[in-house]
C-alpha positions in Angstrom: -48.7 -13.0 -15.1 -49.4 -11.0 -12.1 -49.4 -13.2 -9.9 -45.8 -15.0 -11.0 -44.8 -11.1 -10.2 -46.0 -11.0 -7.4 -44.8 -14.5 -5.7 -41.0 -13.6 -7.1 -41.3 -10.7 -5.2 -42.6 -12.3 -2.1 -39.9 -15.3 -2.6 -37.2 -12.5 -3.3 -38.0 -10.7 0.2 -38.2 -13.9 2.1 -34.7 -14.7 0.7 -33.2 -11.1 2.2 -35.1 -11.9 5.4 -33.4 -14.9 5.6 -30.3 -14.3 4.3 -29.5 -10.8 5.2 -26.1 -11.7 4.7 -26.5 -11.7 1.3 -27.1 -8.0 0.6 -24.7 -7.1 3.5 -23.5 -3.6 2.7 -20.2 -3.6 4.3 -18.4 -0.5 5.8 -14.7 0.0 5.1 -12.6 2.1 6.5 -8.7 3.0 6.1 -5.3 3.7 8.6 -2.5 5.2 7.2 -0.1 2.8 9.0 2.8 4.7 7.9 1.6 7.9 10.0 0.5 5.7 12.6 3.7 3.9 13.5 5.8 7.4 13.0 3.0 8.6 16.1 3.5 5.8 18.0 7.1 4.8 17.9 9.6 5.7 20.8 12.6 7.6 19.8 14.8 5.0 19.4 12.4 3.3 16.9 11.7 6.2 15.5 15.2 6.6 14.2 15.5 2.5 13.0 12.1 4.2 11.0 13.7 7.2 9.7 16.7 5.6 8.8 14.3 3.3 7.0 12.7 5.8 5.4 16.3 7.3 4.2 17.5 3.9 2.7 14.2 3.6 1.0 14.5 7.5 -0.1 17.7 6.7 -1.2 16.8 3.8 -3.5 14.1 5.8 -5.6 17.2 8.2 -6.3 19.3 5.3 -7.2 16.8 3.6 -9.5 16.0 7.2 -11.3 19.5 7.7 -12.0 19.5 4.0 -14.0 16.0 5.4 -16.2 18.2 8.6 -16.4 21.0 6.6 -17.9 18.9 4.5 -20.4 17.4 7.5 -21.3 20.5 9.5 -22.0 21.5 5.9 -24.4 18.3 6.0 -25.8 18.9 9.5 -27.3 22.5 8.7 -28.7 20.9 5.9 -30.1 18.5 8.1 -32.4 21.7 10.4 -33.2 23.8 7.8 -34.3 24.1 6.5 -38.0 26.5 3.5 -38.2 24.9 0.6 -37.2 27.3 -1.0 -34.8 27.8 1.7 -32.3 24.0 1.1 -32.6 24.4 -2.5 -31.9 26.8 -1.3 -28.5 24.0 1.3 -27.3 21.1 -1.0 -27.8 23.5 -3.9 -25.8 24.3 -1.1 -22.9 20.4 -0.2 -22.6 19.4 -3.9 -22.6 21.8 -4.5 -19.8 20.5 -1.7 -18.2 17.1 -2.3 -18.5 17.8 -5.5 -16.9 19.9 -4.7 -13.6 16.9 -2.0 -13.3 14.4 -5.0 -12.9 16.7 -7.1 -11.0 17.9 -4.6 -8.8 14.7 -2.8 -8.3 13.3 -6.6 -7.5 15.6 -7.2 -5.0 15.7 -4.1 -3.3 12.3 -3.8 -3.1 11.8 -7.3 -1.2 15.1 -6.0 1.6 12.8 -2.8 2.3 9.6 -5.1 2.7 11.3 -7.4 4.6 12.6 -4.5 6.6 9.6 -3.0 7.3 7.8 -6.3 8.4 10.7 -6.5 10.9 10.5 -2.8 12.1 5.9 -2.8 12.4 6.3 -6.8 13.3 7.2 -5.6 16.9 4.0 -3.2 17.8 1.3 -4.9 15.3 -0.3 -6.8 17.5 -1.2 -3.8 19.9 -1.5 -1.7 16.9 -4.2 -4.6 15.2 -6.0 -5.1 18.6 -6.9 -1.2 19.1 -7.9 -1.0 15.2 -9.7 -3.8 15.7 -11.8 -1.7 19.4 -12.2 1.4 17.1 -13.4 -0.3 13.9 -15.9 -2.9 15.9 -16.9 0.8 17.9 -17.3 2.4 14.7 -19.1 -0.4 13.3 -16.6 -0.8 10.7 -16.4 -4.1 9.5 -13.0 -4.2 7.4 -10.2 -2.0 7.9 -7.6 -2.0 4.7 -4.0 0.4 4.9 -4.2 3.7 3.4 -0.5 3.0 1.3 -2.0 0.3 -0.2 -1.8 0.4 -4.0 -5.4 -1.1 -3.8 -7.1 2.2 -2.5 -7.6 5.0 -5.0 -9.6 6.7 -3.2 -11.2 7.2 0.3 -12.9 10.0 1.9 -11.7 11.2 5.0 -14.5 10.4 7.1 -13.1 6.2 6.8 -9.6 7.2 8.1 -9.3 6.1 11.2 -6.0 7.1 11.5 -5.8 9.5 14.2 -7.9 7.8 16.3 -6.3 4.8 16.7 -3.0 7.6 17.6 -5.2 9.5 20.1 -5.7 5.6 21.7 -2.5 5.1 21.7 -1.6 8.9 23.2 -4.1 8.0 26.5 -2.6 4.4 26.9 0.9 6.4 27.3 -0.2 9.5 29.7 
């Protein structure tokens, strides 16, 4: 018994020796890309960004006015009695329900589109100097801060401002 022990031991360590791959502990870290593209903009892209930002600032209000709305018909609904003014509210919250998830579809694939136009200029010099700070900081996958993938991530993976401080030499 011993002895099978020990040999699945041995045959376990000569499997990490030669497949270190295997049990490759790999170090993340994170760039707010949102932050980064504000630093690194020129003024005049800067504003096409804020104006960006505005329309997509704008939008949240819009689609919280619509919950407000079906909210406001939900309550009349529980104050109401005779069954077909029911009927009417429940229609008007169903179609509201609806142009909420069609309009918030839509809207939200302009703005990504949008913003895929607006980074697609600078990504490539933004991806090659993540890229020479991550390899540097031995980093082996770098992942965007406003992803809805990243709970959480402790300060020490942002390499946010460094990449900006990069990009802040390259322009002195």
């Amino acid at each position: 018994m011993m002895k099978k022990i020990i040999f699945i031991l041995m045959f376990l360590l000569l499997i990490i020796n030669l497949y270190p791959n295997v049990v490759k502990i790999e170090k993340i870290a994170v760039v707010n890309l949102d932050k980064l593209l504000s630093s690194v903009l020129n003024d005049k892209s800067l504003k096409t960004l804020k104006d960006f930002n505005k329309e997509k600032d704008q939008f949240q209000i819009e689609l919280d006015k619509i919950k407000e709305n079906i909210k406001k018909l939900e309550q009349s609904l529980n104050n109401q009695t005779d069954q077909s003014v029911k009927d009417e509210i429940n229609r008007k919250i169903d179609e509201q329900k609806v142009y909420y998830t069609n309009y918030s579809k839509k809207k939200n694939n302009e703005l990504q589109e949008k913003k895929k136009q607006l980074s697609g200029k600078i990504m490539t010099e933004v991806s090659s100097v993540v890229k020479k700070i991550a390899e540097s900081e031995g980093f082996s996958i770098v992942l965007n801060y406003d992803s809805d993938l990243i709970l959480y991530c402790s300060i020490e993976n942002d390499i946010t401002d460094k990449v900006i401080e990069y990009f802040n030499k390259d322009n002195q």
